[in-house]
C-alpha positions in Angstrom: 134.7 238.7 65.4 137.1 235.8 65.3 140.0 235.5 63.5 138.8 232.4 62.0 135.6 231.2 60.4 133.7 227.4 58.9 133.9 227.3 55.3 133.5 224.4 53.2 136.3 222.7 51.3 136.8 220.1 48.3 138.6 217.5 49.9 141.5 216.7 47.3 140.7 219.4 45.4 138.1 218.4 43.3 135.8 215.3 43.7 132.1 214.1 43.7 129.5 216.4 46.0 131.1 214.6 49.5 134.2 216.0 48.7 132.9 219.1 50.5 133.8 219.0 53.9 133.5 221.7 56.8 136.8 223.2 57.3 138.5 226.1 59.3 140.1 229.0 57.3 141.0 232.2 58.2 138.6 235.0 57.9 139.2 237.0 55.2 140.1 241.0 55.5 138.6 243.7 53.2 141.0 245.7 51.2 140.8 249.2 49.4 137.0 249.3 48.1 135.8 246.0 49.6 133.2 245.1 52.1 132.9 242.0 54.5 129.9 240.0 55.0 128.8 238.0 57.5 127.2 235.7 55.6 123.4 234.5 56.4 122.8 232.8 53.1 124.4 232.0 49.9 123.3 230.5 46.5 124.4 226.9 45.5 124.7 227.4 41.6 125.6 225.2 38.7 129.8 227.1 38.2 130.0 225.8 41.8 129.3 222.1 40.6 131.7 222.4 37.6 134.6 223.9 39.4 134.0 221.3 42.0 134.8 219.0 39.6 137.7 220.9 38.4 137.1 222.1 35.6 136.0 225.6 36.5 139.4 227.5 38.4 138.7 231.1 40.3 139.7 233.8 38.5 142.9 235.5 39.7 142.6 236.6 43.2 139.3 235.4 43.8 139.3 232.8 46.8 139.1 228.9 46.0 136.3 228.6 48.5 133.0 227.9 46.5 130.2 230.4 46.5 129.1 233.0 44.0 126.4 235.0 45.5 125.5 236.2 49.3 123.6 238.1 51.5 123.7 239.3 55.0 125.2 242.2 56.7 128.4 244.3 56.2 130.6 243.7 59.4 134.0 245.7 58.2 135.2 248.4 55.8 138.2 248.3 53.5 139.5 252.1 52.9 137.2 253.5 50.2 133.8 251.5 51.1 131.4 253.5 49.0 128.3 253.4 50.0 127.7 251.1 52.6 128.2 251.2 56.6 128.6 248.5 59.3 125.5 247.3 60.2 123.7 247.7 56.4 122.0 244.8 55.0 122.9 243.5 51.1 123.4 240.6 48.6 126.1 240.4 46.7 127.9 238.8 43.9 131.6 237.0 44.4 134.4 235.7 42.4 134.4 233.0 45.4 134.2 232.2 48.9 130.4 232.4 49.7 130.3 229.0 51.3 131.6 230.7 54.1 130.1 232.2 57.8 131.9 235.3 56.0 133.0 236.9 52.8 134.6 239.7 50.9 133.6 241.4 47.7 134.0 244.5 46.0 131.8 247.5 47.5 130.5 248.5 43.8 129.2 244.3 43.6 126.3 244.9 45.9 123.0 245.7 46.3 120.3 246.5 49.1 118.2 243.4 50.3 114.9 244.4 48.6 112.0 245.6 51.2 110.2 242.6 52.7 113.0 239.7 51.3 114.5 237.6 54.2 118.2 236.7 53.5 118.0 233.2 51.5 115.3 235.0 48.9 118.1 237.6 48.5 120.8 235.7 48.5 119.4 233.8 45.4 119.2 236.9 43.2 123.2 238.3 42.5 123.7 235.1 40.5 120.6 234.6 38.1 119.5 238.3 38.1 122.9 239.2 36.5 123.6 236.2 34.4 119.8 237.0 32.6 120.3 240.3 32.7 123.6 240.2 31.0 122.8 238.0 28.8 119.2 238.3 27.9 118.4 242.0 28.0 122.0 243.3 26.8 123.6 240.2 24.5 120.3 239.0 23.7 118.5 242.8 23.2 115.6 241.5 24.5 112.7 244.1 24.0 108.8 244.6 24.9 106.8 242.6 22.3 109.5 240.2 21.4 109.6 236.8 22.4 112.3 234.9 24.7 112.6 231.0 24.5 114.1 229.6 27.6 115.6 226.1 27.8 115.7 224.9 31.1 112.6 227.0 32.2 112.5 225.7 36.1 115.7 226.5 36.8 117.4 228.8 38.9 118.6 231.0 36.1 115.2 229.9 34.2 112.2 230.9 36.2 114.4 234.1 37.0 114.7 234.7 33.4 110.5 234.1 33.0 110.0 236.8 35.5 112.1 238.9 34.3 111.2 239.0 30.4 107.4 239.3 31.6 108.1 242.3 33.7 110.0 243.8 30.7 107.2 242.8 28.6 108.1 240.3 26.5 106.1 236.7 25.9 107.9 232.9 27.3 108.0 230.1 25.7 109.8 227.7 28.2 110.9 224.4 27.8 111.5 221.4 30.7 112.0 217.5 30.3 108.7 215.7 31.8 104.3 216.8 32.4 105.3 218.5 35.9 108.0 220.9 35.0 105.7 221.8 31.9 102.9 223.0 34.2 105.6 224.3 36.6 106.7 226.8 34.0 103.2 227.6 33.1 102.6 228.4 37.0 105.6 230.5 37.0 104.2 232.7 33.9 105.4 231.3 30.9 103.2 231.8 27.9 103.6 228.4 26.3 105.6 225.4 27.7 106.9 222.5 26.1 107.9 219.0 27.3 111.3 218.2 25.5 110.6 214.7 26.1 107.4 213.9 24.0 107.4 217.4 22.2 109.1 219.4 19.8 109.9 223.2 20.2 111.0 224.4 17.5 107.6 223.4 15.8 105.7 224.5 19.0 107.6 227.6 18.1 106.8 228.1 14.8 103.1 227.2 15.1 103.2 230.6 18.1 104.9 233.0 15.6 108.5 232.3 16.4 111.0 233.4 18.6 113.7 236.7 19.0 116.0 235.0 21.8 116.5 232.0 22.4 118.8 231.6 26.3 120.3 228.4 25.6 122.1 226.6 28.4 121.7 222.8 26.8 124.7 223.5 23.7 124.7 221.9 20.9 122.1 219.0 20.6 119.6 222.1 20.8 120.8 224.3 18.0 119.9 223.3 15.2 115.8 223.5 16.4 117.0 227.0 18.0 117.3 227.8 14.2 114.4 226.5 13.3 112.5 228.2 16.0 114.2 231.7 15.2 112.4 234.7 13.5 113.9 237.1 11.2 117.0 239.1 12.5 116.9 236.2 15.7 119.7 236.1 18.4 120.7 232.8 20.2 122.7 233.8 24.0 124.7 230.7 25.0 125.2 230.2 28.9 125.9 227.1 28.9 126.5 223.7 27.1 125.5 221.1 29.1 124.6 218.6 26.0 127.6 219.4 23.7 129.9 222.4 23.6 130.5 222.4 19.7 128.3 223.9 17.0 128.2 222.6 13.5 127.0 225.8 11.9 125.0 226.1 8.9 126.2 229.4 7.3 123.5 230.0 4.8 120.8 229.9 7.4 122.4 232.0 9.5 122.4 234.6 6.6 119.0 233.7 5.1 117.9 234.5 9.3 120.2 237.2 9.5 120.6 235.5 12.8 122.9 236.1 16.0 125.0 233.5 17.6 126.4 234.7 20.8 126.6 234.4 25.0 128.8 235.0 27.7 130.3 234.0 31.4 130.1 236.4 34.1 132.6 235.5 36.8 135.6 236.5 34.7 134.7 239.8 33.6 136.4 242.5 35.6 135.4 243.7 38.5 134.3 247.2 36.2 132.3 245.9 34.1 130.8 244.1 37.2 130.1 246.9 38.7 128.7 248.7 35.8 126.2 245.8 35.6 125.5 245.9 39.5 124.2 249.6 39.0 122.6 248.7 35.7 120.5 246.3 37.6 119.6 248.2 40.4 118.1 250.8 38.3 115.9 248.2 35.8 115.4 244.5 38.1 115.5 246.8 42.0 112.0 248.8 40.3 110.5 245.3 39.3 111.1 243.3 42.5 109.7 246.2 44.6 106.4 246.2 42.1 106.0 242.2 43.2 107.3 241.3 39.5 110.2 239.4 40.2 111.0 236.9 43.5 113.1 233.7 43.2 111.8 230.4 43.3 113.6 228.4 46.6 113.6 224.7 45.5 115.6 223.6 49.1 117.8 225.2 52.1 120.7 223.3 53.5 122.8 224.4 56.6 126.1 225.7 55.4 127.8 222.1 56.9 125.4 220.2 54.7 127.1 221.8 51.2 127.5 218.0 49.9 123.9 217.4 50.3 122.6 220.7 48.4 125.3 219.8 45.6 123.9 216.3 45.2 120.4 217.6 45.3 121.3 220.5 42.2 122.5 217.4 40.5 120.1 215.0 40.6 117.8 217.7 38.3 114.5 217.2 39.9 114.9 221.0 41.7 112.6 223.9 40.4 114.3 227.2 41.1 117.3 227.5 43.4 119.2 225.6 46.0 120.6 227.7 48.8 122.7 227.7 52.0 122.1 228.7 55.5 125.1 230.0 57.2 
């Protein structure tokens, strides 16, 4: 291996998507518990955009290279590896530093590449599968029988989140603005989908029973119809708040609903709890993928060099399922 490697950098720091440039850094060394990668693929995600812009820092100690989620094959052992050997193949979650020919995480932060998955389908999983797992099934206590309503439904973290509450057996109700990601959502398994742009869903909602969880990555403009759309004993997980990050809340609904307003981030929790979730997962999402339940949507590839283009492409909105990288 060389000593040095291509990874992309934010030209000044922060900046519109052509700030990222090619650059040559150093290639990084495992420590005590961690693996290196050589990357094949990594997931372009929405955290990458905002700390682009500079408003989303790395935790401590996590590199400043962009990139939350890998795959490809471990190349180098830090003292205390765990489980893997050179040579094995996995996807992996990161504080940082996936846009990158390699990368370094924590041993206990990945997985096997599922059985028949090439590198970019696995690459796109770390990211989604633990921000709806996370957030969904343990903040949200998503259960058979109940029903999720997802905002933002062809998304990355959306039409993982469809496949996922259907495999658990719960009923979708997803929401997208415009006709065609409507009947997208419907393809990918939704129950019932709902155009925000000529339709309301709270009253959809209502009109199909109601909903239990509500994944909410839009903020505030949306919560007030979340309520409305909520049954009985309810739970709202915020992601997100791409359309205001400030709730006016009205207390005695909350209590007449008996009604739970919560959510979380996932790149700052420590690297335990991370780890707790990574086995977590393998034991509940590893059994669905292999049964043909779950397999993430790839909306566009774009070499590693081209990061600029796959960030303008996430922005522009029009993608359905995720954006990835080819190292």
């Amino acid at each position: 291996m060389s000593d040095t490697m291509t990874a992309i950098a934010i030209d000044g720091g922060k900046g519109p998507a052509d700030a990222l440039v090619p650059t040559t850094l150093e290639r990084p060394v495992p420590g005590p518990g961690e693996i290196l990668i050589k990357v094949a693929a990594a997931g372009v995600n929405r955290p990458d955009l905002i700390q682009r812009l500079g408003y989303y820092p790395p935790p401590p100690g996590a590199p400043a290279t962009l990139g939350l989620e890998v795959a490809g094959e471990v190349v180098a052992l830090g003292e205390g590896g765990g489980r893997w050997r050179v040579g094995d193949k996995v996807c992996a979650l990161l504080g940082g530093g996936g846009y990158a020919q390699y990368a370094v995480t924590d041993a206990r932060h990945a997985l096997p590449i599922p059985a028949g998955f090439d590198m970019v389908r696995a690459a796109a999983l770390p990211e989604t599968v633990f921000t709806v797992y996370a957030n969904v099934f343990e903040h949200g206590a998503l259960k058979a029988g109940e029903t999720l309503l997802i905002h933002g439904g062809t998304s990355g973290i959306g039409t993982t989140a469809i496949a996922m509450a259907k495999a658990a057996g719960a009923r979708v109700i997803a929401t997208g603005r415009g006709a065609d990601k409507k009947a997208k959502a419907l393809e990918l398994g939704a129950d019932i989908a709902v155009d925000t742009r000529t339709e309301d869903f709270a009253e959809i909602a209502r009109a199909a029973g109601g909903v239990d969880v509500v994944l909410d990555m839009v903020g505030a403009s949306y919560f007030e119809k979340n309520l409305q759309a909520l049954n009985i004993g309810g739970r709202i997980v915020y992601i997100a708040a791409l359309a205001g990050p400030v709730l006016e809340v009205p207390i005695m609904q909350i209590m007449q609903k008996r009604a739970t307003i919560t959510g979380s981030t996932l790149r700052p929790r420590s690297a335990d709890e991370k780890a707790r979730l990574t086995a977590q997962i393998e034991r509940v999402v590893w059994p669905w993928i292999a049964a043909g339940k779950l397999t993430p949507i790839i909306d566009a590839t774009f070499p590693l060099e081209e990061a600029a283009k796959a960030h303008a492409h996430l922005e522009a909105g029009e993608h359905v399922g995720k954006v990835m990288l080819v190292a």
